[in-house]
C-alpha positions in Angstrom: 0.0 0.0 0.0 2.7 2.6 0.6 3.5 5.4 -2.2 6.8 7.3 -2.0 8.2 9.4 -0.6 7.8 6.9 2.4 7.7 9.3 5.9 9.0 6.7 8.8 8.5 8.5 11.6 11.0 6.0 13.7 10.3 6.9 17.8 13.3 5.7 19.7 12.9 2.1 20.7 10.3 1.0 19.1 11.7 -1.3 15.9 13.1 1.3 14.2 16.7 -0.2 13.3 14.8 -3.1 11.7 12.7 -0.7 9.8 15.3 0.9 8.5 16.9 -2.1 7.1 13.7 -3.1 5.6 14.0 0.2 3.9 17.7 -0.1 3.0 17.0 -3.5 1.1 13.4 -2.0 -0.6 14.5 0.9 -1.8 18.4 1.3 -1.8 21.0 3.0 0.4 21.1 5.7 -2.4 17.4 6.1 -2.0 17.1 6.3 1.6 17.4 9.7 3.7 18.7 9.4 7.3 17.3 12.3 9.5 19.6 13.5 12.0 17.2 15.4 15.1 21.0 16.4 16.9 21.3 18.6 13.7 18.0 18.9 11.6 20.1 17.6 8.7 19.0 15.0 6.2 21.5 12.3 4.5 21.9 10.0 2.3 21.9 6.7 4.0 25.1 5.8 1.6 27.2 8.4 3.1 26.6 8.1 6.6 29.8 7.6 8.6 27.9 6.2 12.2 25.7 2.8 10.3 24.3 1.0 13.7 23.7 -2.1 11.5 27.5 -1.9 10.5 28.7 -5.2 12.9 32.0 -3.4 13.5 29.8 0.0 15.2 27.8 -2.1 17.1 30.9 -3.1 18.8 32.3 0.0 19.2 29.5 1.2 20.3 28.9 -1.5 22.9 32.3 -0.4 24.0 30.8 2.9 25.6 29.9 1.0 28.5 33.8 0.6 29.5 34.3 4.0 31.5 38.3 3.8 30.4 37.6 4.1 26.7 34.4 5.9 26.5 36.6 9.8 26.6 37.6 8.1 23.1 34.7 6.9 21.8 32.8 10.3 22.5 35.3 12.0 20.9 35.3 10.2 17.7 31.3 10.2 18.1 31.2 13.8 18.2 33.4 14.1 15.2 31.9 11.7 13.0 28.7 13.3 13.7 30.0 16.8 12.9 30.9 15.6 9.6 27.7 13.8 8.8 26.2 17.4 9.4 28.6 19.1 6.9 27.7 16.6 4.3 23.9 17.0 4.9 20.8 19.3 3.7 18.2 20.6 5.9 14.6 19.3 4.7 13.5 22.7 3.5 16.3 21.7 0.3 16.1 18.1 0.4 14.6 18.0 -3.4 12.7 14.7 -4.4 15.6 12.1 -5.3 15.0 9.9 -3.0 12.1 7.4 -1.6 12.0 7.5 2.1 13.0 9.3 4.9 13.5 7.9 8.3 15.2 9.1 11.3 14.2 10.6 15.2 12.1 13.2 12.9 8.1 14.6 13.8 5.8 14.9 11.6 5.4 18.7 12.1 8.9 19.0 11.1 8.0 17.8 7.7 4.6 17.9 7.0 4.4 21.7 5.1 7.2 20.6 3.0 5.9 16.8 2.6 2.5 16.7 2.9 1.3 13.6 4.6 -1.9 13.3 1.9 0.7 13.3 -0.7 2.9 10.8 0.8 3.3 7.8 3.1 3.4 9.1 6.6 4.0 5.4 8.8 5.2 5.1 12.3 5.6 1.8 15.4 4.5 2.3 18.4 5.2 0.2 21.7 3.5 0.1 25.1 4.6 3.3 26.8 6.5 1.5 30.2 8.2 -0.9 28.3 9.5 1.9 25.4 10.4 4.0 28.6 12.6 1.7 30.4 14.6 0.2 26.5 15.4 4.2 26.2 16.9 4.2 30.0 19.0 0.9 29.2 19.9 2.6 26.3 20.8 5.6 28.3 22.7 3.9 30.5 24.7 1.9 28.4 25.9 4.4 26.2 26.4 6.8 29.1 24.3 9.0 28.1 26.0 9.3 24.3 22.7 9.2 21.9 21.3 10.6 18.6 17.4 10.6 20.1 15.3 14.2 20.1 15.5 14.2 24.1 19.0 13.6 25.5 18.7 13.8 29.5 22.7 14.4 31.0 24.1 12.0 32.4 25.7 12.2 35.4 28.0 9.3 36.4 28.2 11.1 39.9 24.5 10.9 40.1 22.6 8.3 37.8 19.1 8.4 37.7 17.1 5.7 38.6 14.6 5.0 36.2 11.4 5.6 38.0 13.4 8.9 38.1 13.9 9.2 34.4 11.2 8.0 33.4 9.0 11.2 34.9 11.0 13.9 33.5 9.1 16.1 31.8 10.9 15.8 28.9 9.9 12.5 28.0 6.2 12.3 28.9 3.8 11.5 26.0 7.2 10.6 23.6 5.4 8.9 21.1 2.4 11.4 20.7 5.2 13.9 20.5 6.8 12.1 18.0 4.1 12.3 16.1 3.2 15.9 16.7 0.4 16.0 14.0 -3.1 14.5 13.4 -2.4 10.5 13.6 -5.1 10.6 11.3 -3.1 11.6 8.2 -0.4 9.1 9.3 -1.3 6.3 6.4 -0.6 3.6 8.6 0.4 2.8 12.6 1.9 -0.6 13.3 2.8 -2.0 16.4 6.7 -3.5 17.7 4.6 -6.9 19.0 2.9 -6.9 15.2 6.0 -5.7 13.2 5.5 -8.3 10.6 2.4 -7.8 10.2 3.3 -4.5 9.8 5.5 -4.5 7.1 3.4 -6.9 5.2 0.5 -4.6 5.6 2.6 -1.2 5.1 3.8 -3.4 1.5 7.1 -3.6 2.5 6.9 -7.9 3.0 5.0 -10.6 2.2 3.6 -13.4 4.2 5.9 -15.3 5.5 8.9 -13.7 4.5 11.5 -13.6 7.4 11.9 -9.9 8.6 15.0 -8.5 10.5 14.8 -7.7 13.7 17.9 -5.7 15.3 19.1 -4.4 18.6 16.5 -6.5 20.4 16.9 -5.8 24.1 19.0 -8.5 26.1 18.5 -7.0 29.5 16.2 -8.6 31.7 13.0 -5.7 32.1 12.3 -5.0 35.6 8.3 -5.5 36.7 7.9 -5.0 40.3 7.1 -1.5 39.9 5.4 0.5 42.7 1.6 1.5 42.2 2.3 4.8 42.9 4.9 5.0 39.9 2.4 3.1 37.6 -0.3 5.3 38.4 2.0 8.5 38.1 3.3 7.3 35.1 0.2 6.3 33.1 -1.3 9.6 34.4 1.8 11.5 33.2 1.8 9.3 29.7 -2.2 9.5 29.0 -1.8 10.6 25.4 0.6 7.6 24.8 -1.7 5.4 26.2 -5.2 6.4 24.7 -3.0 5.9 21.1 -1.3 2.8 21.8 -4.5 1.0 22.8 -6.5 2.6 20.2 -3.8 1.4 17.9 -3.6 -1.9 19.7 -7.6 -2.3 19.5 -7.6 -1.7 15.7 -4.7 -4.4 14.5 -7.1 -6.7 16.6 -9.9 -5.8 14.4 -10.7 -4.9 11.3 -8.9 -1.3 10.5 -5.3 -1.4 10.7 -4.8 1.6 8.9 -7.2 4.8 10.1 -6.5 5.9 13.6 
């Protein structure tokens, strides 16, 4: 069903990674524009210096969590992404050679030059706790060192806990945020639980075609949360929640597509 340009609205955390290869091997690493929300440039996913799904990255990346090394791997971090900058456009020039963009971008960022009637708006959403507390693994891994549109400090004097992090105002209602127009004119929301089908229904995979799925959390997700932070939380996070089982509700009907 999807038209180009293709508008993946990728919310940290939520399946994006495996998206985005989806999009690499559909369209073409020539054809695919990386949005950068660190410095509202686009690029060209064939000249990006920092590729997650490069094996080698990953490593070096997993190497952030070694407090001896990660002075160096900042560093380099910082100047790679300097450079990735240099070689980029801002959206208000991006032209139309390409067929998707994808990237920590919202929709209000795009949607007067890219209108989403005229396109393929398409985002993933996740339950709201468990999307929470993958971003503060994340967080804490990588010491703080991420490319997502809310970057909390870290502190290793003073490390948040994540009922903590999780109710910084920053981050309440991400995914709504994310989205940041109607989800109405989005032409289709998928799920991270249905991400199959997802893609087959977005026309980006057929039934019963294997699908990648990267960076899939290893840690083991803490449930013996307070009531008190539950409650908070889903009262802090009520626009997440109404979408997400609104969302939810519909791939376990008969509309996937209209929100």
């Amino acid at each position: 069903m999807f038209r180009t340009p293709l508008i993946d609205i990728h919310i940290e955390k939520t399946a994006g990674r495996s998206k985005r290869q989806v999009l690499l091997n559909t369209f073409g690493a020539e054809n695919v524009l990386h949005y950068d929300c660190t410095t509202d440039k686009l690029i060209r996913a064939s000249g990006r210096l920092i590729v997650t799904e490069n094996p080698l990255q990953e490593r070096v990346q997993r190497l952030a969590e070694k407090r001896a090394l990660f002075p160096f791997i900042k560093a380099g971090y910082l100047i790679a992404r300097a450079m990735e900058a240099k070689m980029g456009t801002t959206p208000e020039t991006v032209g139309n050679e390409y067929s998707a963009i994808t990237g920590h971008l919202t929709g209000s960022r795009l949607e007067k030059i890219i209108s989403p009637e005229d396109s393929c708006y398409t985002t993933v959403l996740r339950e709201p706790l468990a999307r929470m507390r993958s971003q503060y693994e994340h967080w804490l891994r990588t010491r703080g060192l991420t490319r997502f549109r809310v970057r909390p400090v870290f502190d290793p004097r003073n490390i948040l806990t994540f009922e903590e992090f999780a109710l910084l105002p920053g981050l309440q209602n991400y995914q709504t945020t994310a989205i940041d127009i109607d989800p109405a004119r989005l032409s289709l929301i998928g799920l991270d639980t249905m991400f199959p089908e997802y893609l087959e229904e977005l026309g980006l995979s057929t039934a019963g075609q294997e699908v990648p799925r990267l960076n899939q959390t290893t840690y083991t997700s803490r449930t013996e949360y307070s009531n008190k932070f539950i409650a908070d939380f889903q009262n802090a996070n009520s626009k997440d929640y109404l979408l997400y089982h609104t969302v939810h509700q519909q791939w376990n009907g008969v509309d996937k597509v209209a929100v």
